[in-house]
C-alpha positions in Angstrom: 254.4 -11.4 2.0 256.9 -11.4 -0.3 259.5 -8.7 -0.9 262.7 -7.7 -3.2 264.3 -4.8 -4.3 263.5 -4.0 -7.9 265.6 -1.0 -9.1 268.1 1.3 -7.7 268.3 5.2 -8.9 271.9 5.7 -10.4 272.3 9.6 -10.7 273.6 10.4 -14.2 274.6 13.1 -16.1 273.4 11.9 -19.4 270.8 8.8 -20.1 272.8 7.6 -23.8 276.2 7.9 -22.3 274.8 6.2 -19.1 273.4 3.2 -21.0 276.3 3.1 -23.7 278.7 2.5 -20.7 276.8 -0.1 -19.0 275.5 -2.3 -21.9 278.9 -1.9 -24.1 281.4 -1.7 -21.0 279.9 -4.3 -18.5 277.8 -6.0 -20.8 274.4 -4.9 -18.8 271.0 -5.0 -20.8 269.0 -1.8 -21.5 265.6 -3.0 -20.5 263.3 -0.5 -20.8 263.9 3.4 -22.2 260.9 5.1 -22.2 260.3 8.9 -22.7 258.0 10.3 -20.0 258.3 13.9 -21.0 260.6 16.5 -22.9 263.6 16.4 -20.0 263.1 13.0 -18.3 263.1 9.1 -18.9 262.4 5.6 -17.6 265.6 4.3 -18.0 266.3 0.3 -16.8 269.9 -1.5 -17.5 270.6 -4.9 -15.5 273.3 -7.4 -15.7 273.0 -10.7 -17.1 272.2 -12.6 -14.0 268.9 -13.8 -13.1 266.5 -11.7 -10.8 269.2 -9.4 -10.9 267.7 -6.1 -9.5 267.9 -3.2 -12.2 269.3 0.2 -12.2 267.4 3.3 -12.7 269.2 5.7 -14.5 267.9 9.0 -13.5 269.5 12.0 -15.1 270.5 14.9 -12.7 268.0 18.0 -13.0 268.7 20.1 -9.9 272.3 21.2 -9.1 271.9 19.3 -6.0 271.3 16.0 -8.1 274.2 17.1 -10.6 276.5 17.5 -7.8 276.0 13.8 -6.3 276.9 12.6 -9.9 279.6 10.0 -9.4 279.4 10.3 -5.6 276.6 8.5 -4.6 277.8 7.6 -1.2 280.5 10.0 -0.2 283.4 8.3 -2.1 282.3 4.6 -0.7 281.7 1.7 -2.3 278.2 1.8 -3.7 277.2 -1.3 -5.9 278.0 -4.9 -5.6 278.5 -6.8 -8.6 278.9 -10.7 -7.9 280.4 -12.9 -10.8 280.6 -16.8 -11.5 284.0 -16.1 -14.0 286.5 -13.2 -12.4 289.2 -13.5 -14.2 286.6 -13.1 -17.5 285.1 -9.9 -16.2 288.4 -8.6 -14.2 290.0 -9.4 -18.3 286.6 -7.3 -19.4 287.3 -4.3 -17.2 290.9 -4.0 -18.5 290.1 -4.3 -22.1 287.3 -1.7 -21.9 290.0 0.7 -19.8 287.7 0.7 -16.7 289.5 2.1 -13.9 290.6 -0.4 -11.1 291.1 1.6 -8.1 292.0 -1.8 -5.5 293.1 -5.3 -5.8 292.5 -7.8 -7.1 292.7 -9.2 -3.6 291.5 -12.3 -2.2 289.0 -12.2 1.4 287.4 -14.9 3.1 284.5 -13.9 0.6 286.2 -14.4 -2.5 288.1 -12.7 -4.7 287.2 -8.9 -5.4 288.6 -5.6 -6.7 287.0 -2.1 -6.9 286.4 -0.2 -9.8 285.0 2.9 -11.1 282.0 3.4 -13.2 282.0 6.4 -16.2 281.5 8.9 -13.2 283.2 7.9 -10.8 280.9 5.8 -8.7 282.9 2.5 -6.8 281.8 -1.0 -7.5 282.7 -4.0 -6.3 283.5 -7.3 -8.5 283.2 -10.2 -6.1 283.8 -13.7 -7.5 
């Protein structure tokens, strides 16, 4: 058998602001938007990277869902984004006014800083 993890739901609060910040901030590619009914969407973005696994952008319906918006994981770090050029993307995060909340710092892993997506969510860039 084979196996691989295709997508991962993001909770957002709005699919266009959701994909306007990932494909025109981190350079990610809308792959698929398709409308499924009046409310809700089939939203893909992944970054450039190949067999990168895509994100699901799933816009918050409940309360329950709207209050997990930008909290994911209980204020941890949730996604890991691996890089081949740092410094370009660490340069890209600065231009775009992303917030840095740690390093850059080098580990036995590379070098990595954390940052926060449009709500709030922590990433990791690991080069």
């Amino acid at each position: 058998m084979n196996h691989r993890l295709m997508h991962i739901a993001l909770v957002v609060a709005d699919y266009d602001e959701a994909i306007a910040w990932y494909t025109e901030k981190l350079g990610f590619t809308l792959v698929e938007d398709t409308r499924l009914s009046d409310v809700k969407r089939w939203v893909l973005v992944q970054p450039s990277g190949e067999g990168s696994c895509q994100l699901l952008l799933a816009k918050a319906a409940t309360d329950e869902q709207k209050s997990r918006v930008g909290n994911q994981t209980g204020g941890r770090v949730f996604l890991f984004l691996h890089t081949d050029d740092f410094e370009k993307d660490h340069q890209n995060l600065m231009k775009h006014k992303i917030k840095i909340v740690r390093g850059p710092v080098v580990e036995e892993y590379g070098k990595v800083l954390v940052f926060e997506d449009l709500y709030g969510n922590l990433w990791d860039l690991i080069g």
